[in-house]
mmJSON file of the N, C-alpha and C atoms, coordinates in Angstrom:
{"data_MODEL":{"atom_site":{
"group_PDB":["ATOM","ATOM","ATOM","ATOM","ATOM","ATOM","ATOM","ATOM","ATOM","ATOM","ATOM","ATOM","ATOM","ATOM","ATOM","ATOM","ATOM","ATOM","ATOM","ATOM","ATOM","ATOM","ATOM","ATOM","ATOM","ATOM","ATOM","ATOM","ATOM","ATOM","ATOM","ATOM","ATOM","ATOM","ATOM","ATOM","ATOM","ATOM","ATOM","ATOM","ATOM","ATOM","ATOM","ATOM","ATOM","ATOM","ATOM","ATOM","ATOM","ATOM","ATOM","ATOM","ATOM","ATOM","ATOM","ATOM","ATOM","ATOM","ATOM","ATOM","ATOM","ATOM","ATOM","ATOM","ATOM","ATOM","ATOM","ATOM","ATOM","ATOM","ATOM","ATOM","ATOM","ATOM","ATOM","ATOM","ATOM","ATOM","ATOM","ATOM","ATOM","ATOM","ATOM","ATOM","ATOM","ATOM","ATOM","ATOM","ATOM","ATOM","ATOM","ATOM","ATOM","ATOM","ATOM","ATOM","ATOM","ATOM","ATOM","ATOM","ATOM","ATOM","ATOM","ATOM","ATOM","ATOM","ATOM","ATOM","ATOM","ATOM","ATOM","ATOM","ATOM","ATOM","ATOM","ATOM","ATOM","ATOM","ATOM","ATOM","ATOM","ATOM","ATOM","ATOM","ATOM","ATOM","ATOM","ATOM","ATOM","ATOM","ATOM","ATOM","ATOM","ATOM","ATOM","ATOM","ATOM","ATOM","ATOM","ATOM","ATOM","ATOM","ATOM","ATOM","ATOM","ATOM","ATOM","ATOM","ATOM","ATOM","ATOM","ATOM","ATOM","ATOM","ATOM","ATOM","ATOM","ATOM","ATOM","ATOM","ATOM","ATOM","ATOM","ATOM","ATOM","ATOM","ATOM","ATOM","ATOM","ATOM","ATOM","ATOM","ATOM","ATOM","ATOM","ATOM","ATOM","ATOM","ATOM","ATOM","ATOM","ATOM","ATOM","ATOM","ATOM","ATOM","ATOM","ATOM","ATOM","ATOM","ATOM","ATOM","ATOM","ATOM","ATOM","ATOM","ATOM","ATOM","ATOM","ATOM","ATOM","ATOM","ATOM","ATOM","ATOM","ATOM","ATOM","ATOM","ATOM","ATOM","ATOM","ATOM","ATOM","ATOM","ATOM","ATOM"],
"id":[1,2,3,4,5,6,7,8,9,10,11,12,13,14,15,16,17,18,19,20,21,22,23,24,25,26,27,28,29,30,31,32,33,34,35,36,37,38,39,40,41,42,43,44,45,46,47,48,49,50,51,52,53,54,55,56,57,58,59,60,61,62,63,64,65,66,67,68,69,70,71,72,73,74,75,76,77,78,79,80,81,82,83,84,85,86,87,88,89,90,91,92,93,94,95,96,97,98,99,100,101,102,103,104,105,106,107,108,109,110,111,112,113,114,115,116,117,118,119,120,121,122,123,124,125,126,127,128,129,130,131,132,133,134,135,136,137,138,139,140,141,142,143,144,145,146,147,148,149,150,151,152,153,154,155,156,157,158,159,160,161,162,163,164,165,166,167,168,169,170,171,172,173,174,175,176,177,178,179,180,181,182,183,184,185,186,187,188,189,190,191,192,193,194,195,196,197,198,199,200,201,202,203,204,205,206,207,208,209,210,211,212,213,214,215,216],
"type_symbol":["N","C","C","N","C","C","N","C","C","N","C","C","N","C","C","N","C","C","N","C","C","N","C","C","N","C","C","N","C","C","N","C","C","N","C","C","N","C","C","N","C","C","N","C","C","N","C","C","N","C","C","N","C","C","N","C","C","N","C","C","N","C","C","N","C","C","N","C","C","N","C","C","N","C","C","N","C","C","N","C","C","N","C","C","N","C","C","N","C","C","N","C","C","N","C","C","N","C","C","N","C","C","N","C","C","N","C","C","N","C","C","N","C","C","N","C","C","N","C","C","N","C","C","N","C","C","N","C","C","N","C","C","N","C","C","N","C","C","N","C","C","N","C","C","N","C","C","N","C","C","N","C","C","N","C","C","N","C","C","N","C","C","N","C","C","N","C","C","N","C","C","N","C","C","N","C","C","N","C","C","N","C","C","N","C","C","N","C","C","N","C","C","N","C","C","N","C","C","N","C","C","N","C","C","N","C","C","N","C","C","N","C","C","N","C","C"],
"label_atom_id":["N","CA","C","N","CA","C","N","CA","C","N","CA","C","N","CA","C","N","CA","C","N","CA","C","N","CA","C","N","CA","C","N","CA","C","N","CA","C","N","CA","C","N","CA","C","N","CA","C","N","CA","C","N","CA","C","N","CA","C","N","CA","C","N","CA","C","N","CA","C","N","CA","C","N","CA","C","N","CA","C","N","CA","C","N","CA","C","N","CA","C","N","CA","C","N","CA","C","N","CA","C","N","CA","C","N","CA","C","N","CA","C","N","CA","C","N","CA","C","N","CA","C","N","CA","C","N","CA","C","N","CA","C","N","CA","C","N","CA","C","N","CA","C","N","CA","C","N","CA","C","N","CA","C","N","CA","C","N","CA","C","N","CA","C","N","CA","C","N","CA","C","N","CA","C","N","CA","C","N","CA","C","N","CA","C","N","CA","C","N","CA","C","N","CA","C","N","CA","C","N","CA","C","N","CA","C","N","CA","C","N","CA","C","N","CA","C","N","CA","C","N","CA","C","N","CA","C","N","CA","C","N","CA","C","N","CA","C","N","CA","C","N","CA","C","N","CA","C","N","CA","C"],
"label_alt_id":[null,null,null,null,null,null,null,null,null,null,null,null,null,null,null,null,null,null,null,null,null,null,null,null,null,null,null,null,null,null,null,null,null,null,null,null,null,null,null,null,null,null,null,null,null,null,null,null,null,null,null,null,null,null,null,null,null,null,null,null,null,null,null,null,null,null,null,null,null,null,null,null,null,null,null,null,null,null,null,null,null,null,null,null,null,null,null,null,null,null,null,null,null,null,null,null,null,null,null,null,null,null,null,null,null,null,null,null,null,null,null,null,null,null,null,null,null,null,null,null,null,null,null,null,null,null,null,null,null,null,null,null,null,null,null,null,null,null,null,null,null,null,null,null,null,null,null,null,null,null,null,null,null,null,null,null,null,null,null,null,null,null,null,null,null,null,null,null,null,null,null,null,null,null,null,null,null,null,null,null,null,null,null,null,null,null,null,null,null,null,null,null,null,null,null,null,null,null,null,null,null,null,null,null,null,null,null,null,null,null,null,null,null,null,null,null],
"label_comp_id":["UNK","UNK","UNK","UNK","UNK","UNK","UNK","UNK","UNK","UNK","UNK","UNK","UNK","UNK","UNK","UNK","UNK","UNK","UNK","UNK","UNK","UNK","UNK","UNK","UNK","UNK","UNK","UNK","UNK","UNK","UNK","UNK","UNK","UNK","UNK","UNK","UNK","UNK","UNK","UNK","UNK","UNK","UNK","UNK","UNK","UNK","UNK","UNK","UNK","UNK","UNK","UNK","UNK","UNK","UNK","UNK","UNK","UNK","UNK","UNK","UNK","UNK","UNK","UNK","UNK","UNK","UNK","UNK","UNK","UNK","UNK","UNK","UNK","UNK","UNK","UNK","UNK","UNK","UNK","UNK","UNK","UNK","UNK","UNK","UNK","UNK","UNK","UNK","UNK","UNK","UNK","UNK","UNK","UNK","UNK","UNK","UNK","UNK","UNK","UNK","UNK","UNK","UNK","UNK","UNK","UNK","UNK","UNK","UNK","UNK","UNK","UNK","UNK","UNK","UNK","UNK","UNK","UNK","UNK","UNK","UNK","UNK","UNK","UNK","UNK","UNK","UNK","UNK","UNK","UNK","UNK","UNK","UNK","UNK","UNK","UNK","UNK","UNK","UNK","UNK","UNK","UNK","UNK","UNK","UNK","UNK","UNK","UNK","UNK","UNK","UNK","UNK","UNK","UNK","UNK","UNK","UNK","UNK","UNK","UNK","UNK","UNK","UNK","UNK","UNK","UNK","UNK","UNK","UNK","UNK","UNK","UNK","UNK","UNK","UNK","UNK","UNK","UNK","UNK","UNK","UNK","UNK","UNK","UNK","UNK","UNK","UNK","UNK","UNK","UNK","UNK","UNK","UNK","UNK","UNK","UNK","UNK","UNK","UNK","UNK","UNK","UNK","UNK","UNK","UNK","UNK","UNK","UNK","UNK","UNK","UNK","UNK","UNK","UNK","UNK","UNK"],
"label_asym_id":["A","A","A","A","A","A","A","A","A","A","A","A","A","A","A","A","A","A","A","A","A","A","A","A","A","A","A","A","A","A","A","A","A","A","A","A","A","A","A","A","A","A","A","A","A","A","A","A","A","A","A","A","A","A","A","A","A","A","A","A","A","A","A","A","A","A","A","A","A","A","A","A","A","A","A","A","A","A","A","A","A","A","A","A","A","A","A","A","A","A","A","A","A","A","A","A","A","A","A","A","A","A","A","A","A","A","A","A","A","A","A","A","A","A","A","A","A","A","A","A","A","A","A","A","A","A","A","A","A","A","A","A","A","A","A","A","A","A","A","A","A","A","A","A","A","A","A","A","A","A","A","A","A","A","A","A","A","A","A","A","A","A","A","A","A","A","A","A","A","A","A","A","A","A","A","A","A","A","A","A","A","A","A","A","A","A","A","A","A","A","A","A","A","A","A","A","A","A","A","A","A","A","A","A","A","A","A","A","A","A","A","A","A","A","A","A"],
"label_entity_id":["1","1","1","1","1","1","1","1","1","1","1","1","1","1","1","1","1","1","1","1","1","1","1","1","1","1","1","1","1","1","1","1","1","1","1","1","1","1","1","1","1","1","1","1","1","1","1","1","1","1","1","1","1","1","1","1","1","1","1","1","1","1","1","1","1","1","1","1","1","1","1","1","1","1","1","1","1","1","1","1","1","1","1","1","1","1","1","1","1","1","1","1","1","1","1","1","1","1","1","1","1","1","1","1","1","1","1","1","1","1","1","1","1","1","1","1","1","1","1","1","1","1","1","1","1","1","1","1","1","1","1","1","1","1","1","1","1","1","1","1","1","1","1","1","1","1","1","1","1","1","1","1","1","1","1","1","1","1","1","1","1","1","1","1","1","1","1","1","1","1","1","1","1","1","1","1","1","1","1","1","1","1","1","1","1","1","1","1","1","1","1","1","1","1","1","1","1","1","1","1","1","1","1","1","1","1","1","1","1","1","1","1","1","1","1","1"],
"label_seq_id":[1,1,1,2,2,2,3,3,3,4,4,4,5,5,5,6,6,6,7,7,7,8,8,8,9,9,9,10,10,10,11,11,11,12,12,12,13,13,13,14,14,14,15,15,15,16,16,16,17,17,17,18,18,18,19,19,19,20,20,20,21,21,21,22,22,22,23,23,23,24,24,24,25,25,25,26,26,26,27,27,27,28,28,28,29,29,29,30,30,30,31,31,31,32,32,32,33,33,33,34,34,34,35,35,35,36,36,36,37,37,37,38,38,38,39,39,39,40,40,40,41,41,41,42,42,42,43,43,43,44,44,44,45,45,45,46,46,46,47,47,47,48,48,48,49,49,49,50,50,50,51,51,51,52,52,52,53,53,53,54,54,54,55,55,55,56,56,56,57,57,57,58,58,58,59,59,59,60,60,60,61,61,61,62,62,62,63,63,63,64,64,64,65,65,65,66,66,66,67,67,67,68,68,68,69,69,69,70,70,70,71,71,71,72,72,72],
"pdbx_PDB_ins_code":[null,null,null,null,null,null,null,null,null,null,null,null,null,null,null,null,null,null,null,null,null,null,null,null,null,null,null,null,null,null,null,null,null,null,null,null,null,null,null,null,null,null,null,null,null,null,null,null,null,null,null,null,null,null,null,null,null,null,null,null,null,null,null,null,null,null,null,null,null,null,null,null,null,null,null,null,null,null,null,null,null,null,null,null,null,null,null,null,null,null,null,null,null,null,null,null,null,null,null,null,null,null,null,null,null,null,null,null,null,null,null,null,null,null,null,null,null,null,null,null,null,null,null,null,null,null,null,null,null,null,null,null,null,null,null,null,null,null,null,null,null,null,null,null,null,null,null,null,null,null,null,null,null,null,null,null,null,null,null,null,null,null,null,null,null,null,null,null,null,null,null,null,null,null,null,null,null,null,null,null,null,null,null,null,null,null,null,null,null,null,null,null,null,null,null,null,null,null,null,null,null,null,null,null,null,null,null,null,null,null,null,null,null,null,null,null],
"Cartn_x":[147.93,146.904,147.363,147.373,147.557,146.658,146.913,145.965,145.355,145.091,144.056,142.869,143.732,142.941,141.712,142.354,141.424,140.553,140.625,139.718,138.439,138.944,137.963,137.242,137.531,136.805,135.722,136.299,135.49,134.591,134.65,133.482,132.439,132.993,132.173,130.928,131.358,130.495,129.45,129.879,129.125,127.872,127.792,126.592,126.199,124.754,124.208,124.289,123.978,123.568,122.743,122.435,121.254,120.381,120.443,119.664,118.825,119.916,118.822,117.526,118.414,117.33,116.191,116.598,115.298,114.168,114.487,113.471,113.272,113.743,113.48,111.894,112.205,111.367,110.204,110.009,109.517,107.782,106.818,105.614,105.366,104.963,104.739,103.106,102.518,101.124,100.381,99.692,99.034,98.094,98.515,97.768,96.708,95.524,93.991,94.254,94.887,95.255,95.595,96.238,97.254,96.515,96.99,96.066,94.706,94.077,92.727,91.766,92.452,91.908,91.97,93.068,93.16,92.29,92.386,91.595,90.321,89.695,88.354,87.87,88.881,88.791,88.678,89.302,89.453,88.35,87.696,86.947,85.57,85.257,83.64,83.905,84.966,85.267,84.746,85.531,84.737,84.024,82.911,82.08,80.824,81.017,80.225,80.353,81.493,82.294,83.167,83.185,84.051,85.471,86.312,87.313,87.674,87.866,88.828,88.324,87.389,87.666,88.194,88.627,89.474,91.243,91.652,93.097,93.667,93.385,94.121,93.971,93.075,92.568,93.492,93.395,94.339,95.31,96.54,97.756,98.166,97.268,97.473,97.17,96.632,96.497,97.39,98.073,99.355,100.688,100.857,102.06,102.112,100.668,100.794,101.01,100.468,101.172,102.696,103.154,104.565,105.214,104.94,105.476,105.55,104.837,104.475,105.054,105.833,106.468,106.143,105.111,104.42,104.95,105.034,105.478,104.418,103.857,102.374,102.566],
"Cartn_y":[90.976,90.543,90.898,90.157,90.059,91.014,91.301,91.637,91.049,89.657,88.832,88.125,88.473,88.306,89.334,90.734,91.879,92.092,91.802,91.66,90.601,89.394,88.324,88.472,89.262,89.551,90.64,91.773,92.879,91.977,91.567,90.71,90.129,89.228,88.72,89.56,90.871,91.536,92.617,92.326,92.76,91.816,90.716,89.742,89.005,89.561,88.721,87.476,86.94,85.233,84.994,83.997,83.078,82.782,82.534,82.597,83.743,84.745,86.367,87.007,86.834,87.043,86.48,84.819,83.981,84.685,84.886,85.27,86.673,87.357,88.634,88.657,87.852,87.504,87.223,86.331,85.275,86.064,85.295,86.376,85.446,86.64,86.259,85.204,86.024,85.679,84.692,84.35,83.917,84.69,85.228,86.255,86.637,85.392,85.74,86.854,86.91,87.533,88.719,89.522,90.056,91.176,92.844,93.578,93.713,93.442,93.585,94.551,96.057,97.184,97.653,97.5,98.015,96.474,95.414,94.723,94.86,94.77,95.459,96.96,97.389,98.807,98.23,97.722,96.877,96.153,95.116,94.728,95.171,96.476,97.364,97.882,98.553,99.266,98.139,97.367,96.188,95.851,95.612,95.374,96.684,97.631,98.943,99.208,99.288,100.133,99.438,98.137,97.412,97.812,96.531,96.471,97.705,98.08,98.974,100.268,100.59,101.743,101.861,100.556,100.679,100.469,100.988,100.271,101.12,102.376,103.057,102.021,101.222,100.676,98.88,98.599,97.904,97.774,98.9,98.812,99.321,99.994,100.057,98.459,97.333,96.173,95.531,95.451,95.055,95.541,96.839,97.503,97.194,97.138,96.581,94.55,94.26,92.592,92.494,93.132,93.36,93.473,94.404,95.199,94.488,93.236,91.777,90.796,90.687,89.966,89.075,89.502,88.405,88.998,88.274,88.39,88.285,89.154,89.878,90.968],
"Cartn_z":[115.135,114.211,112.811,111.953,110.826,109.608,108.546,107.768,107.005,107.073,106.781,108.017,109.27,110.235,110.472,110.175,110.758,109.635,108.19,107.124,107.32,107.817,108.078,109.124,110.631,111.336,111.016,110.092,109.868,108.892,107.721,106.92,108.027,108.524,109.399,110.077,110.774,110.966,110.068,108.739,108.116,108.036,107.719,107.459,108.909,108.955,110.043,110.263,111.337,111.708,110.906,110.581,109.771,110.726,111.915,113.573,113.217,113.453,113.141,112.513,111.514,110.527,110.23,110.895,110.195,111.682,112.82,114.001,113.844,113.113,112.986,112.037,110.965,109.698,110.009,111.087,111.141,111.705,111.467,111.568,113.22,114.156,115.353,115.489,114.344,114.362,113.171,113.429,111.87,111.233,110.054,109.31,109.352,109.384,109.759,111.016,111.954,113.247,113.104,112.221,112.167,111.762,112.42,111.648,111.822,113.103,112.918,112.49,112.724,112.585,111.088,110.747,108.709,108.159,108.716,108.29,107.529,108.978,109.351,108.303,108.751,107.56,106.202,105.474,103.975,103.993,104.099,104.201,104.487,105.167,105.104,103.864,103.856,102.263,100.824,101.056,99.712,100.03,100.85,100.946,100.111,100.839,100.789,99.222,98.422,97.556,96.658,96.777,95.764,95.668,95.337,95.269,94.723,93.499,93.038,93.515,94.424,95.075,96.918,97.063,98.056,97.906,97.358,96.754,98.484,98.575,100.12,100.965,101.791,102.758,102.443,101.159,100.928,100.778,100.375,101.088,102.056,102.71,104.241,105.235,104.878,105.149,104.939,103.511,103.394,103.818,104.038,104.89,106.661,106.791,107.901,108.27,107.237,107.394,107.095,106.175,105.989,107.329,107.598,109.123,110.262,110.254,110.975,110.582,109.354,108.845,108.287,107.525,106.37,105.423,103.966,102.837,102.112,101.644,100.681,100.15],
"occupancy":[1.0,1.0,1.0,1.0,1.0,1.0,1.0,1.0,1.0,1.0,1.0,1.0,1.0,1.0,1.0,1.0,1.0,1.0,1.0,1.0,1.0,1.0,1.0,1.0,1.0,1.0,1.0,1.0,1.0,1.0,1.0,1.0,1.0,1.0,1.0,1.0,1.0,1.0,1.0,1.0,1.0,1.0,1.0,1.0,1.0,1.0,1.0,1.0,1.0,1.0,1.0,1.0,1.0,1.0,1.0,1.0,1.0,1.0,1.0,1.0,1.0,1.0,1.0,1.0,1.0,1.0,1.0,1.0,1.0,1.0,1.0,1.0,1.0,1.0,1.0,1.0,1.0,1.0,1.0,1.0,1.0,1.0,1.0,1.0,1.0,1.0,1.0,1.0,1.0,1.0,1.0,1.0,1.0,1.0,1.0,1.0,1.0,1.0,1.0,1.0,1.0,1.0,1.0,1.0,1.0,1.0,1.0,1.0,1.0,1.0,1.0,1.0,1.0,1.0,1.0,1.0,1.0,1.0,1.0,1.0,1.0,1.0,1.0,1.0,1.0,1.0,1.0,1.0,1.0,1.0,1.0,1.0,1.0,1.0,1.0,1.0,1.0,1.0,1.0,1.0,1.0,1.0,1.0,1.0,1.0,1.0,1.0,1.0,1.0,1.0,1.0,1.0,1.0,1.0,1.0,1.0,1.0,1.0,1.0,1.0,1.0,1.0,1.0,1.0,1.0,1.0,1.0,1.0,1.0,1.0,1.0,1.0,1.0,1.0,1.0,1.0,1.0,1.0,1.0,1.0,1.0,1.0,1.0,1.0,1.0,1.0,1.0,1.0,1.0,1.0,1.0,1.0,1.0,1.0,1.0,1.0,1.0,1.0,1.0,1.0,1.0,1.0,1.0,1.0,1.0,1.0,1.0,1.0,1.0,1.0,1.0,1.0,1.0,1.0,1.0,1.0],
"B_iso_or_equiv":[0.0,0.0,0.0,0.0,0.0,0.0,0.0,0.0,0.0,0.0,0.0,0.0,0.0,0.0,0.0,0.0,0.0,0.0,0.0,0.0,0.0,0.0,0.0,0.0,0.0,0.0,0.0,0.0,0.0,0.0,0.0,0.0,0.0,0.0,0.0,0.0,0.0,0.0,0.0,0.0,0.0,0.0,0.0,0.0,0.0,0.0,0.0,0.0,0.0,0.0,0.0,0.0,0.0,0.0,0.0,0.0,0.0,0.0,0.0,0.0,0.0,0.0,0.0,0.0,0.0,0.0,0.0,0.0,0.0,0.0,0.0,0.0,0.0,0.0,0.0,0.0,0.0,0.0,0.0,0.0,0.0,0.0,0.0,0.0,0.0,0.0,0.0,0.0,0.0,0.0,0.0,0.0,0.0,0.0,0.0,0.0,0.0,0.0,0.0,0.0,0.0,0.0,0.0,0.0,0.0,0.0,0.0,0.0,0.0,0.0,0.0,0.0,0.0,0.0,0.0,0.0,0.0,0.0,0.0,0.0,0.0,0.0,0.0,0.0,0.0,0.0,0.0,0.0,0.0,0.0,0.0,0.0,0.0,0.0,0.0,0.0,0.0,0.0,0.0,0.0,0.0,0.0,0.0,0.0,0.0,0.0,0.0,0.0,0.0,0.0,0.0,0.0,0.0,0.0,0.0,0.0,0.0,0.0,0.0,0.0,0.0,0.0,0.0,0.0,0.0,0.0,0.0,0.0,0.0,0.0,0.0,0.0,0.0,0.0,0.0,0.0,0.0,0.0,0.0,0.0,0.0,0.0,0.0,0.0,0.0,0.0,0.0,0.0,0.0,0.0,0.0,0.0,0.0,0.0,0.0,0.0,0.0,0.0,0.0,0.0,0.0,0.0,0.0,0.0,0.0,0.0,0.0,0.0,0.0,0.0,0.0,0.0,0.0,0.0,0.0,0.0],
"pdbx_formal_charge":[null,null,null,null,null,null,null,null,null,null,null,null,null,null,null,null,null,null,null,null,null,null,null,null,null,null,null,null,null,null,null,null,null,null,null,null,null,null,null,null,null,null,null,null,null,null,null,null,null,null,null,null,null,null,null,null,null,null,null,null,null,null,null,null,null,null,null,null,null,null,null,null,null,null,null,null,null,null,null,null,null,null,null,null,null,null,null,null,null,null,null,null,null,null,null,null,null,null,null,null,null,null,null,null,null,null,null,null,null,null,null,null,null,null,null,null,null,null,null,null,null,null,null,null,null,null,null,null,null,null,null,null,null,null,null,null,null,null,null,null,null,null,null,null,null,null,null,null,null,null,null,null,null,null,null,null,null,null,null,null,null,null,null,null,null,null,null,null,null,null,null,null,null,null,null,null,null,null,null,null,null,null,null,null,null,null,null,null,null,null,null,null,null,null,null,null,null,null,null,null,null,null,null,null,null,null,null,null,null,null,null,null,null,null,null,null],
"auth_seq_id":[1,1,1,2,2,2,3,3,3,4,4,4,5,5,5,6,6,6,7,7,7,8,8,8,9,9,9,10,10,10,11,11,11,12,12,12,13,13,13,14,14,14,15,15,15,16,16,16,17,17,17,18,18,18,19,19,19,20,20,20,21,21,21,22,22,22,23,23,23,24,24,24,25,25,25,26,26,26,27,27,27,28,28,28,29,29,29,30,30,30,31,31,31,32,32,32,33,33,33,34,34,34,35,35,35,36,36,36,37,37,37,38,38,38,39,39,39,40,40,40,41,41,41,42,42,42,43,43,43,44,44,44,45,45,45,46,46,46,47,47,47,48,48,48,49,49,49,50,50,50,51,51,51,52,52,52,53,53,53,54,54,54,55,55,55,56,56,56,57,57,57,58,58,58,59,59,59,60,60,60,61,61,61,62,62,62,63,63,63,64,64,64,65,65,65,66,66,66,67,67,67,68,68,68,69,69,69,70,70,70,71,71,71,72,72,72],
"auth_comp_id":["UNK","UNK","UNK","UNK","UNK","UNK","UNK","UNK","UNK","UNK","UNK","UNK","UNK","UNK","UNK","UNK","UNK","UNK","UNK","UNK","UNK","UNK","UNK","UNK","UNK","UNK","UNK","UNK","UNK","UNK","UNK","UNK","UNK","UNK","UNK","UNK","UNK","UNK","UNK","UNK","UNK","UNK","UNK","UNK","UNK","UNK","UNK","UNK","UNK","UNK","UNK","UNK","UNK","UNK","UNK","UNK","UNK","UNK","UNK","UNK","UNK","UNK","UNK","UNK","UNK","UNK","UNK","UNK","UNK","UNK","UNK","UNK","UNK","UNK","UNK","UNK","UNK","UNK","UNK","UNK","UNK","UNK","UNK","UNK","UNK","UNK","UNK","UNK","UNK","UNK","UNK","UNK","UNK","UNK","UNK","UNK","UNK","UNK","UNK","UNK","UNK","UNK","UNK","UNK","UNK","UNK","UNK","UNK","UNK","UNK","UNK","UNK","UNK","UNK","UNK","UNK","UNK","UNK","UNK","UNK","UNK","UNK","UNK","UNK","UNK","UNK","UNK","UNK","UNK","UNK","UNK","UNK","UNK","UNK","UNK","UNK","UNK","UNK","UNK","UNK","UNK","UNK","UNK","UNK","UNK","UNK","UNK","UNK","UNK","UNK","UNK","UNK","UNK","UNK","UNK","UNK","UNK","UNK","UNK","UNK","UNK","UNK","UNK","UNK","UNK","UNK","UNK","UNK","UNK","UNK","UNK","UNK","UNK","UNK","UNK","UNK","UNK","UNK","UNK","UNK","UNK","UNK","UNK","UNK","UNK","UNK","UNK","UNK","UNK","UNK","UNK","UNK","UNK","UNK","UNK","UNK","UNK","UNK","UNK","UNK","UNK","UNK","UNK","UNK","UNK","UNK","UNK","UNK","UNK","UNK","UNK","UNK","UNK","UNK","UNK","UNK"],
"auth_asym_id":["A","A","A","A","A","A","A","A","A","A","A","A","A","A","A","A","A","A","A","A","A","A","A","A","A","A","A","A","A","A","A","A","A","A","A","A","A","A","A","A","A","A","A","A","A","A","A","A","A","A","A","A","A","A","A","A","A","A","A","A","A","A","A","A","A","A","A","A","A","A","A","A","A","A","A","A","A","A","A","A","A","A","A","A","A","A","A","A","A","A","A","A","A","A","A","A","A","A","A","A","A","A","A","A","A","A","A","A","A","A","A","A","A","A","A","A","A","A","A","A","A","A","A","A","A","A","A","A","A","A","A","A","A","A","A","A","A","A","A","A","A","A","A","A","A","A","A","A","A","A","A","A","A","A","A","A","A","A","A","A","A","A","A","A","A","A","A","A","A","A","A","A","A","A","A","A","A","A","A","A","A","A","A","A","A","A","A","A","A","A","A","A","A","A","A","A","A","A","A","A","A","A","A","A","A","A","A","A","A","A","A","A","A","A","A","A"],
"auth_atom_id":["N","CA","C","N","CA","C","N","CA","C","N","CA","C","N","CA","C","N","CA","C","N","CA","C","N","CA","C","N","CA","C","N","CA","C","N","CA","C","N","CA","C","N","CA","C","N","CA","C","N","CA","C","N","CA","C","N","CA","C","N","CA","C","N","CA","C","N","CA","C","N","CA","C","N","CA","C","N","CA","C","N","CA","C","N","CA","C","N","CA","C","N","CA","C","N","CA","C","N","CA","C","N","CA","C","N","CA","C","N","CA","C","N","CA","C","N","CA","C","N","CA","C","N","CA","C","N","CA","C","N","CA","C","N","CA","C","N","CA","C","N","CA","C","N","CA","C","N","CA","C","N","CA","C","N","CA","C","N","CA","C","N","CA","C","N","CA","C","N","CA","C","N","CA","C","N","CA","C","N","CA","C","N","CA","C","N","CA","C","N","CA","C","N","CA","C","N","CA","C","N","CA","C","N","CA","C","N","CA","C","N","CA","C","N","CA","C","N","CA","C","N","CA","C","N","CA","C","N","CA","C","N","CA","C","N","CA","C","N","CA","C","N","CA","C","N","CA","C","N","CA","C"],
"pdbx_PDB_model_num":[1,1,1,1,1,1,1,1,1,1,1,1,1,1,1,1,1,1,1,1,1,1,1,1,1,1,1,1,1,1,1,1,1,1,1,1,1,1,1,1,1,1,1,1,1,1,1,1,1,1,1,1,1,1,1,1,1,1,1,1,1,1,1,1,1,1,1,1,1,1,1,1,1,1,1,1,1,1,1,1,1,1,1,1,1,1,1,1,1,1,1,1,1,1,1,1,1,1,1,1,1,1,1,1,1,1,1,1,1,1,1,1,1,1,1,1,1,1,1,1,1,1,1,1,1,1,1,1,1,1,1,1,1,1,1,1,1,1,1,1,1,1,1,1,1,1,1,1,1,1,1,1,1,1,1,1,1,1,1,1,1,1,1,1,1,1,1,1,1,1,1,1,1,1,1,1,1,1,1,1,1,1,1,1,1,1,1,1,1,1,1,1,1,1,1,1,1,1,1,1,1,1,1,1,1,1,1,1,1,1,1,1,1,1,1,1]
}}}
């Protein structure tokens, strides 16, 4: 093996498939779905207490859609 061969194989394994990543990404669920429990939590909170005193309950809603693979 050459030393342009064993360079191009090692690159290669640096960068994933494009297959990969896109099913890794990809959100299993549809968002209304997703999260029911921090949801639920965010939502009594603004309700009860208004927005700007739930900002905790709201990025705990969003770390968890993240984590699901939504982009928010």
């Amino acid at each position: 093996m050459s030393g342009s061969q064993a360079q191009d194989s090692a690159c290669s394994l640096d960068k994933p498939d494009k297959d990969v990543v896109a099913t890794e990404t990809k959100p299993k669920k549809r968002i209304c779905c997703a999260c029911p429990d921090t949801k639920k939590l965010r939502d009594e909170c603004i309700v009860e207490h208004g927005e700007s005193a739930c900002t905790k309950w709201i990025e705990a809603h969003r770390l968890c859609l993240r984590s699901e693979g939504f982009k928010v």
